[in-house]
Every structure is written in structure tokens, then in C-alpha cells.
Phi, psi and omega in degrees: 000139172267184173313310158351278166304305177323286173301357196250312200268342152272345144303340179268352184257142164002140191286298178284334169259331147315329148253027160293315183311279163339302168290335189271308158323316205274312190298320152308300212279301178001278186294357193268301185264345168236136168207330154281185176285342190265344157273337188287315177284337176304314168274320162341308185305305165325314187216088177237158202290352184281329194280312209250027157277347170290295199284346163283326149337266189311348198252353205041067160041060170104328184313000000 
């Protein structure tokens, strides 16, 4: 299977097995594939307060 396909066919799934996928994938690969600072900030990026303030908004931020 290629890259192509891989991504084509995670992009065809549900919204809820995408981010199964996703969670369940980045705790295998993770430790494996990112070890440096440029990947490292690169998922930083992902979850900076700006991405997960809508959802502290909606959860009233844990409470």
C-alpha cells in the first residue's frame, strides 16, 4: 500500500474512526519517528491554546 492510498483511505473514514486512528497510531509511531525538535514542535503546534479553546468553551475548561 502506498503513502497515497494510506491517506486516501483514512480520509474516507468516519470522523470518529479518524480519530481512533489517529490516537491509537501517534502512541505506536510517536516514539519511534519523531525524536527530534522539528517534529516535536510541529505536534506542539497542534495543540496550542488557540486549537483547544473552543473545547474548553464547550467542556466550561474541565469543570
Amino acid at each position: 500500500m502506498t503513502f497515497n492510498e494510506l491517506k486516501a483511505g483514512v480520509l474516507n473514514l468516519d470522523q470518529s474512526e479518524q480519530k481512533r486512528f489517529i490516537l491509537e497510531m501517534l502512541t505506536e509511531i510517536m516514539p519511534k519517528v519523531c525524536t527530534d525538535e522539528a517534529c516535536l514542535n510541529r505536534i506542539r503546534n497542534f495543540v496550542d491554546e488557540e486549537t483547544i479553546k473552543t473545547y474548553r468553551g464547550q467542556h466550561m475548561d474541565g469543570i
